[in-house]
C-alpha positions in Angstrom: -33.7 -13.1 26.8 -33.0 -10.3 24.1 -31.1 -11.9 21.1 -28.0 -9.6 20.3 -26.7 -9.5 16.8 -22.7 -8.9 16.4 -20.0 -10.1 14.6 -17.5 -12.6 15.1 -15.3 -10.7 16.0 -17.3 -9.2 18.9 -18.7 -12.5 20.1 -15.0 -14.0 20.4 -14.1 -11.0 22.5 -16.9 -11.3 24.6 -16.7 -12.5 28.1 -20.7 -12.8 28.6 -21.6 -16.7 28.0 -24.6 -18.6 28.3 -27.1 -15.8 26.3 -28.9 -16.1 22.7 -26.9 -14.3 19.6 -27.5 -14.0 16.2 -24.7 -14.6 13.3 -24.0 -14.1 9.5 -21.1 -15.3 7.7 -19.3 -17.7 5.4 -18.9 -21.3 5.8 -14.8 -22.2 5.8 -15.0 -25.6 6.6 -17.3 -28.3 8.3 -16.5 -31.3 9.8 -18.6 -34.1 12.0 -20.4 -37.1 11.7 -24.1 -37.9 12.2 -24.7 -37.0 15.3 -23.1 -33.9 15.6 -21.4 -31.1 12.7 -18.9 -28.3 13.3 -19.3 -25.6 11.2 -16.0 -22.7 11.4 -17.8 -19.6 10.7 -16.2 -16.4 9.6 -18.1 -12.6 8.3 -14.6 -10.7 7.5 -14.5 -9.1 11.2 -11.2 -11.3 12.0 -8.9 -13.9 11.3 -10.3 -15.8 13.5 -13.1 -18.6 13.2 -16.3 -19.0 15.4 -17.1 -22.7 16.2 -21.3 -23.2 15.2 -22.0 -27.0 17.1 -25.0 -28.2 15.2 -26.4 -31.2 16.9 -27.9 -33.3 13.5 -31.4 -34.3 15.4 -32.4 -30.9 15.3 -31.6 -29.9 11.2 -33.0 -31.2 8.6 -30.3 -33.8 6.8 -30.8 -32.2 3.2 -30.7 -28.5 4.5 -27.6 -29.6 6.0 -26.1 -30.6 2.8 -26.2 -27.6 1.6 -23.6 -25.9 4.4 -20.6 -26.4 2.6 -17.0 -24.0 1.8 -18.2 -20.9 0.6 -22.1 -20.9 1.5 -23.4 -17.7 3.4 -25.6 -18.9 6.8 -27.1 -17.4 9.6 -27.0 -19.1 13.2 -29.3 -18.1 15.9 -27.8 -19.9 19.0 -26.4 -19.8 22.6 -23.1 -18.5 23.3 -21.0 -20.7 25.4 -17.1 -21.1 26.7 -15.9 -23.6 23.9 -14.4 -26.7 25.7 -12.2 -27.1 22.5 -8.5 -26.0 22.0 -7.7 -22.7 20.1 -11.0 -21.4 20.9 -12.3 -19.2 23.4 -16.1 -19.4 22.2 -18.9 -21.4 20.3 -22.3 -21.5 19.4 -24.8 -23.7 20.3 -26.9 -23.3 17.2 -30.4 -23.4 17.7 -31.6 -22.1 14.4 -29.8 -22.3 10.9 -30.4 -21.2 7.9 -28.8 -21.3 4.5 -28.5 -17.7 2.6 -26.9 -18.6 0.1 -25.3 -21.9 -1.3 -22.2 -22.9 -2.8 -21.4 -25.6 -4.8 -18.4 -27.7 -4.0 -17.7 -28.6 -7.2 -17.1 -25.1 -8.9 -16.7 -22.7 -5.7 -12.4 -22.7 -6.1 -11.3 -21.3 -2.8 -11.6 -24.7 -1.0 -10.2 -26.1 2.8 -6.6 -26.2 1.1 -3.4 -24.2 0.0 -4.0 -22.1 -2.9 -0.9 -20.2 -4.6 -1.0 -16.9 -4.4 -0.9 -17.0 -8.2 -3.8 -18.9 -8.3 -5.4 -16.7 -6.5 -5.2 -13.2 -8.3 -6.9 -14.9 -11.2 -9.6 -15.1 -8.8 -9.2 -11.8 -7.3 -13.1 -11.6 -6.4 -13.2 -14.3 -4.6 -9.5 -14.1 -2.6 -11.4 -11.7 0.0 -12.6 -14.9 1.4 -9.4 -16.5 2.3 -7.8 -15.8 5.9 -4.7 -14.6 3.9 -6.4 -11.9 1.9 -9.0 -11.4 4.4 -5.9 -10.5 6.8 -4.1 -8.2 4.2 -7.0 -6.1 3.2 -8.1 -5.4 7.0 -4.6 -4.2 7.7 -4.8 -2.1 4.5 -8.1 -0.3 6.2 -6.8 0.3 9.3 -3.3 2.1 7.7 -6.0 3.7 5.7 -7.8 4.9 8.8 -4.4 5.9 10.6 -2.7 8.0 7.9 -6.0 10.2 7.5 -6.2 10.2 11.5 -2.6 10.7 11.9 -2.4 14.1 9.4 -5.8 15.5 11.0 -4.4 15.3 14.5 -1.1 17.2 13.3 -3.0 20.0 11.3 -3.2 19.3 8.1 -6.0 19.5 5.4 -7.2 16.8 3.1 -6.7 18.3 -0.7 -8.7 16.4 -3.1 -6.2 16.8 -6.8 -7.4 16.1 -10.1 -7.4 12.7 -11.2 -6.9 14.3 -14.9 -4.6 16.6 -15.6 -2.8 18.5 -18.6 0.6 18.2 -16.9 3.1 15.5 -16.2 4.2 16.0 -12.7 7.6 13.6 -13.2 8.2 14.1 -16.6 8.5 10.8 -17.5 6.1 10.8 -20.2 4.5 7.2 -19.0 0.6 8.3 -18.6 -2.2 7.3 -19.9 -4.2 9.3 -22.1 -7.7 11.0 -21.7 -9.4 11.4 -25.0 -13.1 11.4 -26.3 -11.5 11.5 -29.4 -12.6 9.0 -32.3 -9.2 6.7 -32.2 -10.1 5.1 -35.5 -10.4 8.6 -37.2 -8.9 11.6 -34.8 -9.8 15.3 -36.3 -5.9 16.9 -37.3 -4.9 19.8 -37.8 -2.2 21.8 -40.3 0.5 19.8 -39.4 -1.3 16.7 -40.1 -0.8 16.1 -36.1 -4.0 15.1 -33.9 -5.9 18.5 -33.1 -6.2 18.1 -28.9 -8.6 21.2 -29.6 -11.4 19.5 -30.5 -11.3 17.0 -27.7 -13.5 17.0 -24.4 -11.1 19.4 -22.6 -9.9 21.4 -25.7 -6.0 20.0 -24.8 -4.0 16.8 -24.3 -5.0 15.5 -20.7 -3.8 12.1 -19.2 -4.2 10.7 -15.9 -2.2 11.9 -13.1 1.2 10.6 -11.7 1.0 12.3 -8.8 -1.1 15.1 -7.0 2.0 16.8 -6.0 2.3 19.9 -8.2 -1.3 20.8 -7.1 -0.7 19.7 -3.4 2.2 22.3 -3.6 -0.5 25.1 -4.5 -2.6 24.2 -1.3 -0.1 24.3 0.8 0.7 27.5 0.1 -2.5 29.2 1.0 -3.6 26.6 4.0 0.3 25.5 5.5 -0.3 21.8 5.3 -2.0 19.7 3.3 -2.0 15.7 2.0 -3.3 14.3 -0.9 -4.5 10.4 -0.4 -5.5 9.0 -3.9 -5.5 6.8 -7.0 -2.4 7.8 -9.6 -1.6 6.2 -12.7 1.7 4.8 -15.1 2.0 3.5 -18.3 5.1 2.0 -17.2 5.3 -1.3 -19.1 6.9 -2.9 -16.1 6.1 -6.5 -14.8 7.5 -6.6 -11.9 6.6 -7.6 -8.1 7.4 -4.2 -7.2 5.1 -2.1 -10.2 1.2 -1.2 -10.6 -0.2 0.5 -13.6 -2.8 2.1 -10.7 -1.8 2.5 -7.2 -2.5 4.7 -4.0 0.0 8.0 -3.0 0.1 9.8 -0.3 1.4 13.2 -1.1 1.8 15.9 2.2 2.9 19.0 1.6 4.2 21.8 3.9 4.7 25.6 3.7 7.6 26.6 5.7 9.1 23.2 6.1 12.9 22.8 4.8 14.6 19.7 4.1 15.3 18.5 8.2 11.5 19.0 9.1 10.4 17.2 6.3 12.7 14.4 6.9 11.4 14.2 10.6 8.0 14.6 9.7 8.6 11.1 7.6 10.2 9.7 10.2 7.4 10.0 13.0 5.0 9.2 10.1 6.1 6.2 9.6 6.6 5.1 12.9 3.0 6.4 13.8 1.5 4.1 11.1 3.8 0.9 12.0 3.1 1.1 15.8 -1.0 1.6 15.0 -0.8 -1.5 12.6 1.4 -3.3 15.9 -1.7 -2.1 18.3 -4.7 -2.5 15.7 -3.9 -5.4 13.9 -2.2 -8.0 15.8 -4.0 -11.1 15.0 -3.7 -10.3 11.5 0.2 -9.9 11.6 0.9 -12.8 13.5 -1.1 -15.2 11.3 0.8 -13.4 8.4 3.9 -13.5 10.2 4.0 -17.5 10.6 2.7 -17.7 7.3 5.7 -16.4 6.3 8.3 -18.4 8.2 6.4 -21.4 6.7 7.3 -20.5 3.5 11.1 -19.9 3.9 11.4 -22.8 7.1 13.4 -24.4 4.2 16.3 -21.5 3.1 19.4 -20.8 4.5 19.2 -18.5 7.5 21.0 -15.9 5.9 18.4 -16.1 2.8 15.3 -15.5 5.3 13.1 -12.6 6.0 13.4 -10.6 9.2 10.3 -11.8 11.3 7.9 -9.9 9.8 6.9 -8.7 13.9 10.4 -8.1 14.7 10.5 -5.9 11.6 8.3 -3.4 12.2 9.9 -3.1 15.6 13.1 -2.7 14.1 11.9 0.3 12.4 10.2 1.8 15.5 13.2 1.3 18.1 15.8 2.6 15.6 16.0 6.4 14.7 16.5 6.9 10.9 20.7 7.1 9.8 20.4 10.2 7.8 23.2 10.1 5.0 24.4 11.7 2.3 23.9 10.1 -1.6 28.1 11.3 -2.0 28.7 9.2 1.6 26.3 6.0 0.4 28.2 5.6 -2.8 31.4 6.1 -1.3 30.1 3.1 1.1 28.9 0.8 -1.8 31.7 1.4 -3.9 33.9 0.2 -1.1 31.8 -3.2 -0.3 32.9 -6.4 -0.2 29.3 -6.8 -2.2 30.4 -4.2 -5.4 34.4 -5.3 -5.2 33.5 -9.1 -6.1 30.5 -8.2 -8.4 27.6 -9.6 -6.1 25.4 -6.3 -7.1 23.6 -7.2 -10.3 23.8 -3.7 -11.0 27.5 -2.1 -10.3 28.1 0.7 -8.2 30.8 2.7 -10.2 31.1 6.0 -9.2 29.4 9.2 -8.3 26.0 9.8 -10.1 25.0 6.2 -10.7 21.2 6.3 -9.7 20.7 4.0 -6.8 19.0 0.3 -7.3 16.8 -1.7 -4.6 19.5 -3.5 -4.0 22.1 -0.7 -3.0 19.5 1.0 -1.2 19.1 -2.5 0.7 22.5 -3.3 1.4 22.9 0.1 3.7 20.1 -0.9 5.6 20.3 -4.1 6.3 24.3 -4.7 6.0 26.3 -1.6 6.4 24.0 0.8 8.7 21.4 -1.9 10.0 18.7 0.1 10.7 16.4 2.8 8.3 18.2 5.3 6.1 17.6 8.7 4.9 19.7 9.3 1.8 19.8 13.3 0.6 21.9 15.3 -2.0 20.9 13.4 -5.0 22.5 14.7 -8.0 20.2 16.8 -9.7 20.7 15.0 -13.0 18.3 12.1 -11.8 15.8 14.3 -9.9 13.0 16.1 -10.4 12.9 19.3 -12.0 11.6 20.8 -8.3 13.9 19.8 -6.1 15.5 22.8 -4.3 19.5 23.2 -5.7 22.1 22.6 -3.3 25.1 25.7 -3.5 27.3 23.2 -4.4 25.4 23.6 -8.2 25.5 19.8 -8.4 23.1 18.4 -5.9 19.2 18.9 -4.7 18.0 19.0 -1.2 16.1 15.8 -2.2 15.6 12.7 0.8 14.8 9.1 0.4 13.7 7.0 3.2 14.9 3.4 2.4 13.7 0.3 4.8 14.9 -3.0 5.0 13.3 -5.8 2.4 11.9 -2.7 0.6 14.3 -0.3 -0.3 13.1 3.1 -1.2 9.5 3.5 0.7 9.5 7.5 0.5 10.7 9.8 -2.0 10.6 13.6 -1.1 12.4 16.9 -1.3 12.6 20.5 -0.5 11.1 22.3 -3.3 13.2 25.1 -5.2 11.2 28.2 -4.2 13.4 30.8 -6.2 11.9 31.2 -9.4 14.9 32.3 -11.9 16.2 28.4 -10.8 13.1 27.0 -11.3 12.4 28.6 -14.6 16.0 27.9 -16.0 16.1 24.1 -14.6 12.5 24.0 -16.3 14.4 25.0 -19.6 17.6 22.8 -19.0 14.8 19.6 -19.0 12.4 20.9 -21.8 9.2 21.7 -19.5 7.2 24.4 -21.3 7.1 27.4 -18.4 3.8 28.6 -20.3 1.8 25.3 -19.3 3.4 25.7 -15.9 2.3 29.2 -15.5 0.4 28.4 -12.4 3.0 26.7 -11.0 5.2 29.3 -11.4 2.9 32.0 -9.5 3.5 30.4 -6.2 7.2 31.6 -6.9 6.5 34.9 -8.1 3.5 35.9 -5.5 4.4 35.0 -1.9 7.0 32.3 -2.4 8.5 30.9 0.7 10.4 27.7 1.8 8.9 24.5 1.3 8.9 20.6 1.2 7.3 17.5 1.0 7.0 13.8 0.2 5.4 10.7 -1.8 4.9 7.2 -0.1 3.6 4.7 -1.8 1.0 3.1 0.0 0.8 -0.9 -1.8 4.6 0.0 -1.1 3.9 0.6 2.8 2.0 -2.3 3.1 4.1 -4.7 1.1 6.1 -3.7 4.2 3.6 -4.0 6.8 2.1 -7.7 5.7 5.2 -9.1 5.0 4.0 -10.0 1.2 6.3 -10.1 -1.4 4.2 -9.2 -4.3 2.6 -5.7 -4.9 0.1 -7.5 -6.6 -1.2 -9.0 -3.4 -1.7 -5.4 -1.3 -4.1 -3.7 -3.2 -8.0 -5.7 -4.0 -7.8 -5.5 -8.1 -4.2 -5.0 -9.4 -3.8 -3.1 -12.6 -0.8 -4.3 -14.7 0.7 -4.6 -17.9 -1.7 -6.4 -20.5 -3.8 -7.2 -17.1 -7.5 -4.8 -15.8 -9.8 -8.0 -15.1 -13.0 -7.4 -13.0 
């Protein structure tokens, strides 16, 4: 009989009993008695446990001792229909041996409920529980899908400097990136330090976004996406921040403001209805998770089920409405009229909160909203200009429990705006002289957009902390491991 090696996964969805396999995972728990020890298995592949049935006559006792939480075994055995509940499968186990032990008295991810707090302080080890494990397999496969979904509608991957000499959102929150001596900087005649001498000759930082590069791709290849690592120096502790977190950035020649806002659209609902077919097991354990942990609020204080959720979002087109129309709308709540917002809506220009954003979704419009014509005062400096002088041709998708998942625009070709809304905001338009040469050589119409992707799957999992969506958060005061 030929032994076939697999992974839990495989074996569980396996409808050939009675034949040898082999096995390597983790120990989660083991239960028994003298006679006879039931070891759940797991190696990552899914949320689900294999049964190993170790009859005691056949293992040595001490060698058994040593299969406790956390210890890595292998199991040579025969497969059979498991006669338990909850269980398709087991293993007879025929041979075991222990790869690796872990001792019960420091391993911390025991057989009980950890908080999630708890647990980020032991970010190396949280892979291993069924929470975690289910998280960061559904952040693979929207990994997978986004890079699958752009190739299969024409786009090009664009790799964009992680270092860069320009501040894409001019916030001014980056991070610096010197080889300079910080204890004794070379200056120059101002008595200022002298970026000249540093690795790159000029003041570089790391990069808030790939956008302003993406936008020079995509005007030489049509359509392209950046998928990468961008950094603030936001000091902001929140369960909605990172200091390091993942964008996806497309960006399309020849696209205006409508196909951009349909091109989020059916992205979004592309990824949501993969996670829905890829990753169901994972979304319902997450799912009643979650309903354990609000079984004791109000209804009207719970959480949409998280599977009803993303369903919401893929049976609902997208309201598309304008930021003159939404504040009309919030200003004439019963929410803003007896002060429920903790941030008052009080007339045109205010820059929209989470919570605004969340009330037209899941109050007023109750479905996904597509807010456009911002005022250009808090915008980006290239965000197409309305006619109307006031507004820019800017769109943000906003989803229920979230708020604001996409931000994107239609970006001002003409390059006498561009140049004199550069000046209004104090950009230099000599550092931005590349920029600039996609207006003056060949410009043409077009757009693009920024998801966040911890932000995505914050949505996707159902977790409530950003924390919790990406393997090694990087916060405020916080870069362990």
């Amino acid at each position: 009989m030929k032994t076939q090696k697999a992974t839990v996964k495989d074996l569980l969805q396996s409808g050939d009993c009675n034949q040898e396999v082999e096995i390597r995972g983790w120990v989660r728990t083991k239960r028994g008695n003298k006679q006879v020890n039931f070891i759940a298995l797991n190696d990552g592949s899914t949320i689900n446990n294999i049964q190993i049935v170790v009859e005691m006559t056949n293992f040595p006792e001490e060698m058994m001792k040593k299969v406790t939480t956390g210890a890595a075994i292998y199991v040579k055995g025969l497969l059979v229909e498991s006669a338990g509940s909850g269980q398709s499968h087991e293993i007879q186990a025929k041979e075991l041996v222990v790869l690796g032990e872990a001792d019960p008295e420091k391993y911390p991810i025991q057989p009980k409920k950890h908080s999630l707090e708890f647990l980020r302080d032991v970010a190396h080890l949280r892979f291993r529980t069924n929470i975690f494990g289910a998280v960061f397999r559904i952040r693979h496969a929207m990994a997978f899908a986004i890079h699958q979904y752009f190739n299969d509608h024409g786009f090009y991957y664009l790799h964009t400097p992680l270092i860069t000499a320009s501040d894409c959102e001019g916030a001014g929150e980056t991070f610096r990136v010197t080889t300079l001596d910080p204890k004794n900087p070379p200056l120059d005649e101002k008595g200022e330090v002298d970026f000249k001498q540093d690795f790159f000759g000029k003041a570089t930082n790391l990069t808030v976004s790939g956008q302003l590069e993406g936008e020079l791709g995509a005007m030489a290849l049509g359509k392209i996406y950046t998928f990468g690592p961008t950094f603030r120096a936001e000091n902001s502790n929140t369960t909605r921040h990172l200091s390091e977190f993942w964008m996806i950035e497309p960006e399309m020649a020849f696209y205006d403001l409508e196909d951009n806002m349909d091109l989020a659209e059916d992205f979004l609902k592309y990824l949501i209805r993969y996670a829905l077919e890829h990753c169901m097991d994972d979304l319902k354990f997450l799912s009643a998770r979650l309903q354990e942990e609000e079984k004791n609020k109000k209804a009207e204080d719970r959480s949409m089920e998280l599977i009803e959720k993303l369903n919401f979002v893929l049976t609902h087109s997208f309201e598309r409405v304008s930021y003159t129309e939404a504040v009309e709308i919030l200003m004439n709540s019963k929410q803003n009229k007896n002060g429920k917002f903790q941030y008052p809506v009080s007339g045109w220009g205010v820059d929209l909160q989470s919570e605004h954003e969340r009330y037209l979704v899941e109050k007023h419009f109750k479905k996904p909203v597509i807010l456009t014509g911002y005022p250009k005062e808090i915008k980006a400096f290239y965000m197409k200009q309305n006619p109307d002088g006031k507004t820019v041709a800017a769109m943000d998708v906003l989803f229920p429990q979230i708020g604001e998942i996409i931000g994107g625009s239609q970006r001002e070709e003409n390059y006498d705006k561009l140049v004199n809304r550069m000046k209004e905001v104090g950009i230099s338009t000599e550092s931005m002289s590349y920029y600039l040469d996609t207006r003056r050589f060949g410009s043409a119409v077009h757009s693009g957009f920024g998801l966040g992707f911890e932000r995505l799957l914050l949505f996707v999992t159902g977790m409530g902390n950003i924390r919790d969506v990406i393997p090694f958060p990087r916060t405020p005061k916080n870069a362990e491991f």
